[in-house]
N, C-alpha and C positions, 0 to 999 in steps of 0.2 A: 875892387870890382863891385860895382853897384849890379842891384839883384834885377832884373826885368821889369817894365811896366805893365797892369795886367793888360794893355790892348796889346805894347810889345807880344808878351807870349800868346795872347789868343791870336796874332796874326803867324806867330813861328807853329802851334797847333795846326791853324784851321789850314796852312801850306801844306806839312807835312802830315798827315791824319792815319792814323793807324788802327786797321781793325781789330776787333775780339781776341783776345790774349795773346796778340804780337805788338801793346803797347810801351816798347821796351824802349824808345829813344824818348816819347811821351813821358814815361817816369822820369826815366834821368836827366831831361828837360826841368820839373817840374822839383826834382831833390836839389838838384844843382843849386837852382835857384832859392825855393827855401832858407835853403843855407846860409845864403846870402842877407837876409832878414835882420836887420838889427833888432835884437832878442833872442837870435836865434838859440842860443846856450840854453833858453828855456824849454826847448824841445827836445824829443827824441821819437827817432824815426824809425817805425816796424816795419820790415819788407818779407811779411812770412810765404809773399805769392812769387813768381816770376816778372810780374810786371804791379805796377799800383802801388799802395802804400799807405798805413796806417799813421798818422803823426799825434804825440801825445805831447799835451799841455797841460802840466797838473802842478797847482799850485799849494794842493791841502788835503786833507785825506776823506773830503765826500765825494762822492760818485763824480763819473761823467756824462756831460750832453755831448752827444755825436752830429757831426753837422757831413752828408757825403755828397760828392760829385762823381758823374761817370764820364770816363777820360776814352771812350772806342769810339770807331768812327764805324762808317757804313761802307760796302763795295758799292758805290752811287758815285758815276763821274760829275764832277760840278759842271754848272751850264753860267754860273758868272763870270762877268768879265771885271774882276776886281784886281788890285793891285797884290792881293794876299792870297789869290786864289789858289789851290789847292795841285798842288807839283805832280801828283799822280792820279790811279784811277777812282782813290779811296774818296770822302767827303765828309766835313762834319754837318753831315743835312741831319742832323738831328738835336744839334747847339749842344754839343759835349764838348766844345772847346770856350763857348761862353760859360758854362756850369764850371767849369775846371777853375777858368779866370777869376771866379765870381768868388770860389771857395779860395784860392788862391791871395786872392788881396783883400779878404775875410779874413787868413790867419796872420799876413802883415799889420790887417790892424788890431788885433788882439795881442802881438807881440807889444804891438806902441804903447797899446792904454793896460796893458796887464791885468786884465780883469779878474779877482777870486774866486774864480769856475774853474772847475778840471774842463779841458776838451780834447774833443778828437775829432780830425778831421782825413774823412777817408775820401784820398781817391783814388775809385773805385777802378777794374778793368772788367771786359765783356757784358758789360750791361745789353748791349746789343742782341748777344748769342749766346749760348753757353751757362746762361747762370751764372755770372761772376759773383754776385752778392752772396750766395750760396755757397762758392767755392772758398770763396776770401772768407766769408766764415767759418767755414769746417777745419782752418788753417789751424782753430783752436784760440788765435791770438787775439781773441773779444771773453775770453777765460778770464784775461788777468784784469779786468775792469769790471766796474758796476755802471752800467751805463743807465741812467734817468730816462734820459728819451732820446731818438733819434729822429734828425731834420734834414730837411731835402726839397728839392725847387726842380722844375722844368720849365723851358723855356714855350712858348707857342705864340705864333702869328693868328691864333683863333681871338684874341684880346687883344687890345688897344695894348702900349707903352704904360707903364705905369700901372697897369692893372693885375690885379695878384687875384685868385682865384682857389679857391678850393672848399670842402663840405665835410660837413662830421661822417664818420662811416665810413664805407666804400668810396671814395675817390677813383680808384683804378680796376681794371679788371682782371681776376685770374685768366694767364693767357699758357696755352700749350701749344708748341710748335710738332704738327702731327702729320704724317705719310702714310701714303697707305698704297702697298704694292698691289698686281692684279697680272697672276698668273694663267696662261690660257696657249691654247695653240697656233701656232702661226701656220696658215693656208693660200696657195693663192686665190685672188677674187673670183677666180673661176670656178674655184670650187671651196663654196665656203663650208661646206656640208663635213668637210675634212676637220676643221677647224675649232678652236673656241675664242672667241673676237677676247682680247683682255681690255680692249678702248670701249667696249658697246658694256660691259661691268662697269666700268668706271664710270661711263655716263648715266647709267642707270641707278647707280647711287646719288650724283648729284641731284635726277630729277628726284629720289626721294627726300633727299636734304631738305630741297624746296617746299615738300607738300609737308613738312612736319610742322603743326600748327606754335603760332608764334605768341609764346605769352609776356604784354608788355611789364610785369612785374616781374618777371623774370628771364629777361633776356638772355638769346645768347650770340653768335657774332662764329658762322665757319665760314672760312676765305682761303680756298684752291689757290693759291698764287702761282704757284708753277705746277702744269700740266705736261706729258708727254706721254708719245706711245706710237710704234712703228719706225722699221726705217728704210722701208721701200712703197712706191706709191699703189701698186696693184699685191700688196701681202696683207693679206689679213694680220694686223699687230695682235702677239702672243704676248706680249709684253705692255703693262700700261703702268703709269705712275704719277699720283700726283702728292703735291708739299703745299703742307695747310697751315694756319694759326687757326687756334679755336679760342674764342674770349667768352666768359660767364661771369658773374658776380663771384663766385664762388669757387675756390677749390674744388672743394666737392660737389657741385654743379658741373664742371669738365669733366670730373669722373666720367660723374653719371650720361654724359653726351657720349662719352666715348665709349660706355656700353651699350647704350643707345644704338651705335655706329656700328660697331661689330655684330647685331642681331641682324641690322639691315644686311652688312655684307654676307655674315652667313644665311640669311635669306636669299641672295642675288647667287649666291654660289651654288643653291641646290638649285635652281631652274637654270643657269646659264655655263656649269660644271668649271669655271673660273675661281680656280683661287687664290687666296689674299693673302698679305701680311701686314698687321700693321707697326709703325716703329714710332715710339714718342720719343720727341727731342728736351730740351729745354720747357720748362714748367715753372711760370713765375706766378706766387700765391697775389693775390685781392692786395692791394695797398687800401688797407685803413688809418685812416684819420682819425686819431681818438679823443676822444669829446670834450673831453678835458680839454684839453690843448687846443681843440680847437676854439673853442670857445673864447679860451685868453688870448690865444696869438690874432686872430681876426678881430679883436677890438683894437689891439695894436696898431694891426694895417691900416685900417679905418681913420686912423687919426693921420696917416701919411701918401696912402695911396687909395685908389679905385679899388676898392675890395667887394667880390663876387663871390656869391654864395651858387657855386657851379653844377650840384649835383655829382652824380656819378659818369665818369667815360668809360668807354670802352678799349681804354687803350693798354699796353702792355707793359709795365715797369719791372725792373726786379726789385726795385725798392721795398716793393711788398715782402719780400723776405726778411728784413729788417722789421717791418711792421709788425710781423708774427710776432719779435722776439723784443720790441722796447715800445711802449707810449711812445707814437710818430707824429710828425706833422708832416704833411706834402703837398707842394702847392704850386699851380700853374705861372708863371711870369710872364705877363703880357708883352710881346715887342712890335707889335704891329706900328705900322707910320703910313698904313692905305694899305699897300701890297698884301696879298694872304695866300699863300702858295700851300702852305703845308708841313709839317714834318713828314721827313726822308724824298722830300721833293729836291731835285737840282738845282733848285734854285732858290732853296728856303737861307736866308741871311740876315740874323737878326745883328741892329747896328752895335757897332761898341759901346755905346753910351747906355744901354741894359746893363752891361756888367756893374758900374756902379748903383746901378737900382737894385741890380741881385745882392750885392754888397749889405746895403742900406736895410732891406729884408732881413740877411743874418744879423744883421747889426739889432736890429728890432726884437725878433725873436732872443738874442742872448739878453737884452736889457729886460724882456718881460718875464723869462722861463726861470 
């Protein structure tokens, strides 16, 4: 039995897509195949999580370079009408099944050409939710290696095909997924005098969100995404609730908003007798890009692709966890062909013909590193 092609498996992925730490048919997709590898005896495979999978390739006894993909999908139904589309309500609108591919027929060809580098290549689970890059590490099983550096790619319709992107520094932003309850009494409209509105707290803090002056050096990014509160149309709601991401440059810049947040709410709470709780979710540190490396991998690119020197996003990776803990590189992969939808859009679908360009990237960086 011959092992999958990588479009083969990015079309058996992007069908069946599986969310944040219920990647388990994902994995064993993904080992199945490996296995299958001509070379594969040169490997061995850690599975110290429930789903995911560490894979080691050590030829000699210096350190390792880590190269990871993140294998979750999103609860986002797809809205294409493609031939691979996606069997259920899951999607991979976020190209974790190209990332997967990419790394995937990355370590088919390092089995062919047998390079004298240790590697590792992790794919990863819950990048989505949850902190996996966190979890998968605390497992302990990045103990028994010296790891040199770790490398890593995203995919984005913001770039042309062919175009790689990325900046020394901050790359990505520290992001925290944050709630914040709002306790009050519930009355009816008729008598709101009974009452304490726990909707008219919560809205009162967003208008203070708004008025907190905005500084372009150091930005920061809160986004309410899900709001609610009441469930009758003449009750004053006693109940209000809303589910945020907060993005900064900085770890400790989110802190500092979220004490920030809590002064304003205990402010809102002695004039409006409403109170709060807040709960933090998942907290993923700043992905840095280190200088080093950037430095050398971007003249690499340069000689092969469109290479962007892109500044800092605002966007969320857990990559950045990895970044605390090894010289990282991390870097956008252009798939655009005109259409530009978005990541975690229903309709974002970047073509097959990337994974070989994601390929060529790893191929690049292990001949330069």
């Amino acid at each position: 039995m011959n092992a999958l092609s990588t479009k083969k498996l990015r079309h058996i992925l992007h069908q069946n897509p599986e969310i944040s730490f219920q990647e388990f048919k994902t994995t064993e997709l993904i080992l199945k195949n490996v296995q299958l590898f001509q070379g594969s005896n040169k490997i061995k495979i850690h599975s110290p999580f429930p789903t995911g999978a560490l894979i080691e390739y050590k030829v000699n006894e210096g350190p390792f370079i880590l190269f990871r993909a993140d294998i979750d999908a999103l609860p986002i139904k797809e809205e294409n009408e493609v031939e691979f589309k996606s069997k259920n309500n899951f999607m991979h609108a976020c190209g974790h099944d190209i990332h997967t591919s990419i790394l995937y027929g990355f370590m088919k060809y390092v089995l062919e050409i047998k390079p004298d580098k240790n590697l590792l290549f992790l794919f990863q689970p819950a990048e989505e939710s949850g902190g996996g890059a966190m979890k998968f590490y605390d497992t302990g099983v990045f103990n028994n290696f010296e790891i040199k550096n770790a490398f890593a790619l995203h995919v984005t319709d913001e770039y042309e095909k062919n175009t790689v992107a990325s900046t020394a520094g901050v790359l990505f932003a520290s992001a925290l997924e944050l709630d914040a309850e709002f306790f009050g009494i519930s009355s009816h409209v008729a008598f709101p005098d009974k009452g304490k509105n726990a909707f008219n707290a919560l809205r009162s803090f967003l208008e203070a969100i708004e008025k907190l002056p905005k500084n372009l050096s150091d930005p920061f990014v809160f986004a309410p995404g899900k709001i609610y509160a009441g469930n009758v149309r003449n009750i004053i709601p006693g109940y209000a609730k809303f589910e945020s991401t907060i993005r900064a440059l900085s770890q400790n810049n989110v802190n500092d908003l979220v004490k920030q947040f809590e002064r304003i709410l205990s402010g809102i709470k002695e004039y409006t007798g409403v109170d709060f709780k807040i709960t933090r979710g998942a907290h993923y540190p700043e992905v840095i890009v280190d200088k080093f490396l950037f430095e050398k991998v971007s003249k690499a690119f340069q000689k092969k692709f469109n290479f962007v020197d892109c500044g800092y996003k605002m966007t969320g990776e857990d990559f950045g966890f990895f970044s605390q803990k090894f010289p990282s590189f991390m870097f956008w992969l252009g798939t655009s062909t005109g259409s530009k939808y978005g990541l975690h859009n229903p309709r974002f679908l970047p073509d097959d013909s990337v994974i070989d360009i994601g390929i060529e990237t790893f191929i690049s960086i292990l001949t330069t590193v």
